[in-house]
Every structure is written in structure tokens, then in C-alpha cells.
C-alpha positions as CSV (number, residue, x, y, z in Angstrom):
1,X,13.1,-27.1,37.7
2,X,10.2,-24.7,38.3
3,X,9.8,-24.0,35.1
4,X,9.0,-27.7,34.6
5,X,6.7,-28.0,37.2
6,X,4.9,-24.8,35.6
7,X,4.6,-26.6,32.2
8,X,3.4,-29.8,34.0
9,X,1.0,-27.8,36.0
10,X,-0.5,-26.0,32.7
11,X,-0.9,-29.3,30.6
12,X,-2.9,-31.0,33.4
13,X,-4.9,-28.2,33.6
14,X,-5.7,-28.0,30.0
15,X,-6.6,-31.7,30.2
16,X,-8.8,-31.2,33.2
17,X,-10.2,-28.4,30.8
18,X,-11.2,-30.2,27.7
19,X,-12.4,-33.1,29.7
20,X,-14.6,-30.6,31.6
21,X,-15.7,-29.3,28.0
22,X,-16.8,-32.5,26.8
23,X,-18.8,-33.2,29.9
24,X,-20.4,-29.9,29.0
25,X,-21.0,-30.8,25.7
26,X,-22.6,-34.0,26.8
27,X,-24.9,-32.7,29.4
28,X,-26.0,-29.8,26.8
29,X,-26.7,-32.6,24.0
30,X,-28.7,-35.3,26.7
31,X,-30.8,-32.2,27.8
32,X,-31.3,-31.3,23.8
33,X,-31.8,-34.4,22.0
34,X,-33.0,-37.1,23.9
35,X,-32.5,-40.8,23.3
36,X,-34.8,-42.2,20.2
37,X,-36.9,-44.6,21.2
38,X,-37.9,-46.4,17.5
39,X,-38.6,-49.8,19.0
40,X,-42.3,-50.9,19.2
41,X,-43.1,-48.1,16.7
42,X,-45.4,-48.5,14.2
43,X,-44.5,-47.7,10.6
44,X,-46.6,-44.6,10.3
45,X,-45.1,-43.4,13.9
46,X,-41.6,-43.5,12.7
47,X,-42.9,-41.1,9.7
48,X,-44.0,-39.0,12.1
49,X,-41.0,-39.0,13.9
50,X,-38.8,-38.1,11.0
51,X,-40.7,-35.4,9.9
52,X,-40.5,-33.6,13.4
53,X,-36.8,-34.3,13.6
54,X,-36.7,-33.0,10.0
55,X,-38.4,-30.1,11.2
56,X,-36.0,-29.6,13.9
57,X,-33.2,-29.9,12.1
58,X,-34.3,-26.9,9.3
59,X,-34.9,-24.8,12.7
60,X,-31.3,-25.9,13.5
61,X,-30.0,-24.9,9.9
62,X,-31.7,-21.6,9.8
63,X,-30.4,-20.3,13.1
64,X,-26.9,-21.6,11.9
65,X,-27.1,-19.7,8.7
66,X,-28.7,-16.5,11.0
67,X,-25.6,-16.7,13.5
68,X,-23.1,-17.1,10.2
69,X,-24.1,-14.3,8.6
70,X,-24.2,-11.8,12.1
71,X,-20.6,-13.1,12.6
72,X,-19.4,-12.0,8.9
73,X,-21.4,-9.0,9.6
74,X,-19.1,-8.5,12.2
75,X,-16.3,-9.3,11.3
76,X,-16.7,-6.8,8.3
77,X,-17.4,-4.2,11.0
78,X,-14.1,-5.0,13.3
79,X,-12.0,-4.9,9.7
80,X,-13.5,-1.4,8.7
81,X,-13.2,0.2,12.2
82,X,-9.7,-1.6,12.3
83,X,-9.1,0.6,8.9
84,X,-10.4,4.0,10.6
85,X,-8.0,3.7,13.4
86,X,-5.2,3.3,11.3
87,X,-6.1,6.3,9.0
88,X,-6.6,8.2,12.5
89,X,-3.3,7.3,13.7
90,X,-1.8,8.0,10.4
91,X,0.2,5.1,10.6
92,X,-1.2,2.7,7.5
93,X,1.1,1.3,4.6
94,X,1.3,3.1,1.5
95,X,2.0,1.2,-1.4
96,X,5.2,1.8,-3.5
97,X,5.1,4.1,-6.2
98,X,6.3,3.9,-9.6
99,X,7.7,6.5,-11.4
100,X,6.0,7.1,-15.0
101,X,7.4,9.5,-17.4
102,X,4.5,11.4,-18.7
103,X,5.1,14.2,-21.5
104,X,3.2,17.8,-20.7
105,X,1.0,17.2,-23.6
106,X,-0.2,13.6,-22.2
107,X,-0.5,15.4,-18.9
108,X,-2.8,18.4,-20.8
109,X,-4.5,15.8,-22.1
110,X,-6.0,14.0,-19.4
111,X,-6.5,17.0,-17.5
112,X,-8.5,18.7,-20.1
113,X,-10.0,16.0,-21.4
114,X,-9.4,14.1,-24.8
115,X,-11.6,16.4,-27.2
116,X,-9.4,18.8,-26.7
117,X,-6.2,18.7,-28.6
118,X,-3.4,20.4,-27.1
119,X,0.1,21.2,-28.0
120,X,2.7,22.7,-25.3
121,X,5.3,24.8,-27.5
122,X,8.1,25.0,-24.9
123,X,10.1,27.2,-26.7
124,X,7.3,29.7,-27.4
125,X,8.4,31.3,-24.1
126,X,12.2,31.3,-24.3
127,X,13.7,34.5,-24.7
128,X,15.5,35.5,-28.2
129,X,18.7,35.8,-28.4
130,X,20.7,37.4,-31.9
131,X,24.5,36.3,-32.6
132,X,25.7,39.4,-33.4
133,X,25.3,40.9,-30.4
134,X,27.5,38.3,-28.7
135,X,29.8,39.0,-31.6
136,X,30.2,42.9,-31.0
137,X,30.7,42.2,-26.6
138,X,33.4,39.6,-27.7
139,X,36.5,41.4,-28.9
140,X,36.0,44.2,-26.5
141,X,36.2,40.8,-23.7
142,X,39.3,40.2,-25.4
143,X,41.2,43.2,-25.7
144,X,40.0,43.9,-21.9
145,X,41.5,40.4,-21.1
146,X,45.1,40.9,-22.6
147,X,45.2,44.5,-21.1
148,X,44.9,43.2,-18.5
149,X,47.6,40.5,-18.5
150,X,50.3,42.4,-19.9
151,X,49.2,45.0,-16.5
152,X,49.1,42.3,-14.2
153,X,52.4,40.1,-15.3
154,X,54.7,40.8,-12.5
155,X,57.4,38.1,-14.5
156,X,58.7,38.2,-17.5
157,X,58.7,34.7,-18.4
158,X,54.8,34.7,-18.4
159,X,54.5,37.7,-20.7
160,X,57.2,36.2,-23.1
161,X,54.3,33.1,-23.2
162,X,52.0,35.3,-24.2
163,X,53.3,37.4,-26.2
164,X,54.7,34.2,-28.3
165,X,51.0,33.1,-28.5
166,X,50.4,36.0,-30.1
167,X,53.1,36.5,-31.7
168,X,52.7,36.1,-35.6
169,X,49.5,37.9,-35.5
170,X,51.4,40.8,-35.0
């Protein structure tokens, strides 16, 4: 119920409002533009009479086109300050990013510039490794390895398994 009577008091005062607006506005226009009195005028006073309400009316068009272009002048300012506090707080959107798969050479590129033609050799810088060394530290792994398994066996059912994996090589 009160909150009724608190939307019923707010729309009659928001009548009372624009009815006290328009009175405004009709006051403002009597004391601006008065009535045109055109009857009993002779043709060349009525000339004369659009030509100073011409004249007003350019006076009327270039303060509205002054006043238009302050406000977007304005406006302009509120949007960049609006901008700087935002990078202040640190607190502005940052678009998503994409990822782009870029090869070093493309990457050289750009940074050096396009006269420049550079190619990345990646394995330039990889250490050299020979097969036969891995060869030779092999078979001294493996006799280390069964050494060891015939030492370690505690059962003899494991060592039989072995020793049949190895068996015909014998």
C-alpha cells in the first residue's frame, strides 16, 4: 500500500513537472519572439520583415552549430579522460589473443627487416654424437646387468628363466 501511494505521489509530480516545463517554455518563447503583426503591412514592409527574421534566424543557426560543436568537443574530452582512468586503475578490457604459429626464420625476418635474408640452422648447435661409442659402453651394460642377476637371484626359479633365455647362446 505505501508503495502505491509512493508511485502515485512520483507520477503526479512528474506531471506537475512537465506541465511546469512547458509553462517555462512558453513564457521563454512570448518574451523571445513576439506575436507577428503582418496585417495592415505594406508589401515592401513585409520584405523587410522577413529579411530581419531571416537574419535572426542565421544568428539562431550559428549559435546552434557553435553549442554543437562545444558539446562534441566535450563529449570527446569526457571519453578520453574516461580512457585515462581506466588505464590508471589498470582495470580496461584486453582483447583476446590469437595464437599464430610463426617459424624463427619469419620471426628473424621481421625483426631484421626483409633485405636481410636469414636462415636459422637449428641443428648447427646440437652436440655430435658417434654410434660407436654407444656400441663399445653397451656390452659392458650387459655383462654388468646379468652379473648382476645371477648375484642378486635369491630363487631359483627366476635364474632357471634366465638362464633358458640365454640358453642356446651358450
Amino acid at each position: 500500500m505505501l508503495k502505491s501511494l509512493m508511485v502515485a505521489k512520483a507520477k503526479d509530480e512528474l506531471d506537475q513537472e512537465m506541465l511546469d516545463k512547458e509553462e517555462e517554455k512558453q513564457r521563454y518563447l512570448l518574451d523571445k519572439v513576439p506575436p507577428l503583426q503582418m496585417q495592415g503591412m505594406s508589401f515592401t514592409e513585409l520584405q523587410k520583415l522577413c529579411q530581419e527574421l531571416h537574419a535572426k534566424i542565421d544568428v539562431v543557426d550559428e549559435e546552434r552549430y557553435d553549442i554543437e560543436a562545444k558539446v562534441l568537443l566535450n563529449k570527446r574530452e569526457v571519453k578520453d579522460l574516461n580512457i585515462k582512468v581506466l588505464d590508471l586503475r589498470g582495470k580496461f578490457k584486453r582483447p583476446p589473443l590469437r595464437r599464430v604459429r610463426v617459424s624463427a626464420d619469419a620471426i628473424l625476418r621481421s625483426l631484421l627487416g626483409s633485405k636481410h635474408k636469414v636462415s636459422m640452422d637449428l641443428r648447427a648447435n646440437l652436440k655430435s654424437v658417434k654410434k660407436e661409442d654407444t656400441e663399445k659402453k653397451r656390452p659392458v651394460e650387459d655383462s654388468d646387468w646379468r652379473k648382476n642377476v645371477e648375484a642378486m637371484s635369491g630363487m631359483e626359479g627366476r635364474k632357471k628363466m634366465f638362464d633358458a633365455a640365454k640358453g642356446p647362446t651358450q
